[in-house]
C-alpha positions in Angstrom: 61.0 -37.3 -136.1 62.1 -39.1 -139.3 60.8 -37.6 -142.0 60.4 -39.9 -145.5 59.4 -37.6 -148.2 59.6 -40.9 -150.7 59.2 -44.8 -150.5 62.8 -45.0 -151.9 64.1 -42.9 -149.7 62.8 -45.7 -146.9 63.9 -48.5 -148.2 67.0 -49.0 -145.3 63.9 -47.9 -142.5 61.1 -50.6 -143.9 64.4 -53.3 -144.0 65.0 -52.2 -140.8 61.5 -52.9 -138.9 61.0 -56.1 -141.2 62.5 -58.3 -138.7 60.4 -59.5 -135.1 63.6 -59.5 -133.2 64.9 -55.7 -134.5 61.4 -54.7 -133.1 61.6 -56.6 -129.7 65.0 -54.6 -129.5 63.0 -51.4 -130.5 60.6 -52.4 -127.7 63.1 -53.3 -125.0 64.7 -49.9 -125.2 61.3 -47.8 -125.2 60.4 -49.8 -122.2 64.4 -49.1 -120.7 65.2 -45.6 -122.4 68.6 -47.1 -123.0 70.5 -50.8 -122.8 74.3 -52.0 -123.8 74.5 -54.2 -126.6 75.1 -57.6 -124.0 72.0 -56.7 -121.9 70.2 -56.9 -125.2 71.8 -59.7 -126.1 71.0 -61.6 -123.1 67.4 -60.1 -123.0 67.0 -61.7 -126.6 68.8 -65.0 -125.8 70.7 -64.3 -129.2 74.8 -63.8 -129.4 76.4 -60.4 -130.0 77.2 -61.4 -133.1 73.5 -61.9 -134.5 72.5 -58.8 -132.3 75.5 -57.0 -134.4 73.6 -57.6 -137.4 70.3 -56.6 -136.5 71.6 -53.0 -134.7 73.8 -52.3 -137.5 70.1 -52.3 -139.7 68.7 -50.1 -137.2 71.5 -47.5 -136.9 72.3 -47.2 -140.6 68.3 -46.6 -140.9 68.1 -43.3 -138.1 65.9 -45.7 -135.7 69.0 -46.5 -133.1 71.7 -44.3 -131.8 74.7 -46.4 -131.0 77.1 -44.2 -128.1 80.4 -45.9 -127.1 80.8 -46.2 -123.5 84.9 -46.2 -122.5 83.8 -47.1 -118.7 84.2 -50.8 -117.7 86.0 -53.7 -119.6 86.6 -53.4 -123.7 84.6 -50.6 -126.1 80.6 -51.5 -124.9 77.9 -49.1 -126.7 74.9 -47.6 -125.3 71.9 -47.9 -127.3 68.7 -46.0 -127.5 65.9 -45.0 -130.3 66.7 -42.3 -131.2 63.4 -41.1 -133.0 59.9 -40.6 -131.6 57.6 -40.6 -134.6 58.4 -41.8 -138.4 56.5 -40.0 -141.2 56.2 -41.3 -144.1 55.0 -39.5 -147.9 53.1 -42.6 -149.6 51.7 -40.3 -152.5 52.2 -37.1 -154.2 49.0 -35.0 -153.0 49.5 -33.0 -156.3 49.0 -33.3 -159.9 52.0 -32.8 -162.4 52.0 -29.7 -164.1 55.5 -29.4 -165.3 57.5 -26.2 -164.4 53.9 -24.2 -164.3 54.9 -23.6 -160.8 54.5 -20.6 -158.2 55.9 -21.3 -154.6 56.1 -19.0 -151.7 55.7 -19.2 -147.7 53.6 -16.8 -145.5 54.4 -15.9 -141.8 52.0 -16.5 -139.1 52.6 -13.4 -138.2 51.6 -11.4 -141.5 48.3 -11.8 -141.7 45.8 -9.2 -143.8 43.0 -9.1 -141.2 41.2 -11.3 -138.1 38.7 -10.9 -135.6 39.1 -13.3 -132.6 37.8 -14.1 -129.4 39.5 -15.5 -126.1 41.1 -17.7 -125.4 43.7 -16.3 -127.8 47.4 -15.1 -127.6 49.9 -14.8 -130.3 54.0 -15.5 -129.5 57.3 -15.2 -131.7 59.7 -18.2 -130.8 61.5 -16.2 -127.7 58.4 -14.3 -126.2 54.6 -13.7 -125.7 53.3 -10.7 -127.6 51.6 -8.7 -125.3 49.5 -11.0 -122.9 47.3 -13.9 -123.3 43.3 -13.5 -123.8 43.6 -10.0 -125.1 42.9 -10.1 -129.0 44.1 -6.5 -129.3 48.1 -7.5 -128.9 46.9 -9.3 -132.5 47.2 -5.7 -134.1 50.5 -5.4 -132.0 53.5 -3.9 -134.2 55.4 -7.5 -133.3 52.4 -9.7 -134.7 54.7 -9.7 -138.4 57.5 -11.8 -136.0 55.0 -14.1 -134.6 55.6 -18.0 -135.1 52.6 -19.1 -133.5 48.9 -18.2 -132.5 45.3 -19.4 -131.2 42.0 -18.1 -130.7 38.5 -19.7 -129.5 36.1 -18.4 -132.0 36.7 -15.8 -135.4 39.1 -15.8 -137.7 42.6 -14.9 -139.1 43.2 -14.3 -143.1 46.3 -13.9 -145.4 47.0 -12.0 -148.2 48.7 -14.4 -150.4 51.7 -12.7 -152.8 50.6 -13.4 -156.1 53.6 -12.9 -158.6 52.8 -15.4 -161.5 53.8 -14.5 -164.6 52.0 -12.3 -167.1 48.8 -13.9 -168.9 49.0 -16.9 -166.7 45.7 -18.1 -164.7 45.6 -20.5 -161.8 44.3 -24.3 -161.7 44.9 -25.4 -158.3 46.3 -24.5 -155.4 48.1 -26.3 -152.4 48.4 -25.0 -149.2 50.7 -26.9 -146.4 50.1 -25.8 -142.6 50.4 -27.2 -139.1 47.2 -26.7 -136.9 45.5 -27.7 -134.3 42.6 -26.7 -131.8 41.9 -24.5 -128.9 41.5 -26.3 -125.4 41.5 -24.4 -122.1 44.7 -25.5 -121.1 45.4 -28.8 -123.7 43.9 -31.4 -124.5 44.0 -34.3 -127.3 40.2 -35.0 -127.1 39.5 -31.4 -128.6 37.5 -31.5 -131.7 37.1 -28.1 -133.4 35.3 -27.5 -137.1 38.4 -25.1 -139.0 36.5 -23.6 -142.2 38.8 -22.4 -145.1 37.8 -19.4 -147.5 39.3 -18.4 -150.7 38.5 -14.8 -151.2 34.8 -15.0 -148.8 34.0 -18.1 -150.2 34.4 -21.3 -148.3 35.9 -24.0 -150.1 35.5 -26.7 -147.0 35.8 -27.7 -143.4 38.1 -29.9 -141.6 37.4 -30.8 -137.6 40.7 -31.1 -135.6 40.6 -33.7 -133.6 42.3 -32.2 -130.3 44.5 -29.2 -129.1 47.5 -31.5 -128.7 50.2 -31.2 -125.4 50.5 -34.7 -124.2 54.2 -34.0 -125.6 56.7 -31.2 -126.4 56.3 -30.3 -130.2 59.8 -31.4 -131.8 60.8 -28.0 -132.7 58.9 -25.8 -129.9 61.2 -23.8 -127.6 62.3 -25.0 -124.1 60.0 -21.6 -122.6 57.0 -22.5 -123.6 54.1 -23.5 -121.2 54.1 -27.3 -120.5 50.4 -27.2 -119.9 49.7 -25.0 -123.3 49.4 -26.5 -126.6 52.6 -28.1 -128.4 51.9 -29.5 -131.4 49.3 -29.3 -134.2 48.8 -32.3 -137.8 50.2 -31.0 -140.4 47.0 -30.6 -142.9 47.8 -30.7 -147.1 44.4 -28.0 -148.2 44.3 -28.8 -151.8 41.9 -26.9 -154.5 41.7 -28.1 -158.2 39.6 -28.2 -160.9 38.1 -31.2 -159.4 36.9 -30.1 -155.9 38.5 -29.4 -152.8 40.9 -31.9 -150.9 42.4 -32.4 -147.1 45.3 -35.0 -147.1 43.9 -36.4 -150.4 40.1 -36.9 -149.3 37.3 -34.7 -150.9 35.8 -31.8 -148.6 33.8 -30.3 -151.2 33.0 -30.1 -154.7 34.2 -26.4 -154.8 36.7 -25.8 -157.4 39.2 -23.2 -158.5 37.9 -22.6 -161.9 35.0 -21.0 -159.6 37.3 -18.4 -158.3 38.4 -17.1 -161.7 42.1 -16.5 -160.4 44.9 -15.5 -162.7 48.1 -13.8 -162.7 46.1 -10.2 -161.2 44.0 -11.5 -158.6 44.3 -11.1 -155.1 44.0 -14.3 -153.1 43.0 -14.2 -149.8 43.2 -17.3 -147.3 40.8 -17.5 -144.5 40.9 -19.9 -142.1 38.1 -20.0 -139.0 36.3 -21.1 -136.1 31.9 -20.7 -136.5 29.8 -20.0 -133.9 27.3 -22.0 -135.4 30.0 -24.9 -135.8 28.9 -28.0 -134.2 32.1 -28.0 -133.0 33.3 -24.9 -131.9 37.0 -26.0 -130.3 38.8 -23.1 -131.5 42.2 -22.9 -133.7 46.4 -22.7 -132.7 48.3 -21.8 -136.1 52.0 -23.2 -136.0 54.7 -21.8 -137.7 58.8 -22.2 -138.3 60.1 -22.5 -134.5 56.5 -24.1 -133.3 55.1 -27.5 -133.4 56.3 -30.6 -135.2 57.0 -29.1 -138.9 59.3 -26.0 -138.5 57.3 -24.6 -141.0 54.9 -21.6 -142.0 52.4 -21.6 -144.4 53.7 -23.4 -147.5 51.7 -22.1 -150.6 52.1 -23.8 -154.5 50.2 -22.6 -157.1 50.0 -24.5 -160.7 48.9 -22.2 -163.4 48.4 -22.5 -167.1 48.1 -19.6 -170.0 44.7 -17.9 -170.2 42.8 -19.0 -173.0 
């Protein structure tokens, strides 16, 4: 995956895919996996020199690897694409508040309480914890290790550190996580109604759309289960004084000055699957060594003196 965290930083990968023939030459090696540069140069009915041109745009940019091949006559390359997916960072999700700024990252694996129900399991990235479908390997003294788990029904919450500075009280808060849904099995067509709670109250919902293996998450180890899930969307949960935000798109008008949060509160982060959901698809939590992110849970918190 190529990851663009601003537009600047993607200027050489929009040049790059602003020309029809550099994406007939992405095309022709999806469809072929790989080519040499004069069977894309006669595929294109354009010389090696123009073709030159057009793959040096694509390699400086990440899209194309280039691989010299010594075998038959002169120094021919190999050429492939050399990402699968290209995500791009349009907009800052988050307001400016100067150097006001907490930051800190919880493990999947240390969570405060939960209460699920099967199909569940929970797994570090070299091994299952216990066995699958048995939601008491959850309390298991490995869980702190675990990069990854899932669970039809209930729920899972965190204990978030809170170590702002003295006097300080907080006006939004930013949480960054990979999920997914619960499928028997996989499957993309999976919708599942995730609710989010700040300390017992909800703050929103957001319904995954599948429990995603049609693919190998990126960074998810070679052991895992082909047929089990692979990769979640990486979801922004945003709370301000404002309302509450997924991706930039209102959930709710719940907002953090309801929550009364300041430098000695504890924060707890809930994140569940109803019964009385219309869509009760379950929920797979990724973490650093799962998924498409390498990442846990990301948490920023802005705060501001109390008045």
């Amino acid at each position: 995956m190529l990851h663009i965290k601003n537009l600047e930083d993607g200027l050489s990968v929009f040049k790059a895919l602003g020309s029809s023939v550099r994406i007939q030459i992405i095309n022709l090696l999806l469809d072929n996996k790989e080519m040499n540069m004069n069977e894309l140069a006669s595929a294109l009915n354009i010389t090696n020199g123009a073709l030159t041109g057009h793959m040096k745009k694509l390699e400086e940019s990440g899209i194309i690897q280039l691989i010299p091949e010594y075998a038959g006559h002169g120094n021919q390359k190999i050429c492939r694409v050399d990402v699968d997916k290209i995500f791009i960072e349009i907009m800052d999700l988050e307001n400016s508040y100067d150097n006001n700024i907490y930051e800190t990252e919880v493990k999947i694996g240390h969570y405060s309480d939960y209460c699920v129900l099967p199909t569940c399991g929970i797994a570090t990235k070299d091994m299952l914890i216990g066995e699958v479908d048995d939601p008491r390997y959850f309390s298991h003294v490995k869980r702190v290790d675990a990069n990854i788990l899932w669970f039809t029904k209930g729920f899972i919450e965190y204990k978030i550190p809170n170590l702002l500075p003295a006097g300080q009280k907080v006006d939004q808060i930013t949480f960054s996580l990979e999920l997914g849904s619960e499928a028997p099995g996989v499957n993309n067509e999976w919708p599942s109604d995730i609710s989010f709670y700040i300390n017992n109250k909800k703050i929103g919902v957001w319904t995954s759309p599948g429990d995603f293996g049609d693919k190998r998450g990126i960074f998810t180890p070679k052991w895992w289960f082909t047929n089990w899930n692979q990769y979640g969307l990486l979801k922004i949960l945003v709370i301000n004084k404002s309302g509450t935000y997924i991706d930039g798109r209102k959930i709710s008008s719940m907002t953090i000055d309801q929550f009364n949060l300041n430098y000695r509160s504890d924060i707890c982060f809930k994140l569940a699957v109803e019964e009385e959901s219309a869509n009760v698809g379950g929920l797979t939590v990724y973490g650093s060594g799962f998924g498409n992110y390498n990442q846990d849970i990301k948490v920023r918190i802005h705060y501001e003196p109390m008045q």
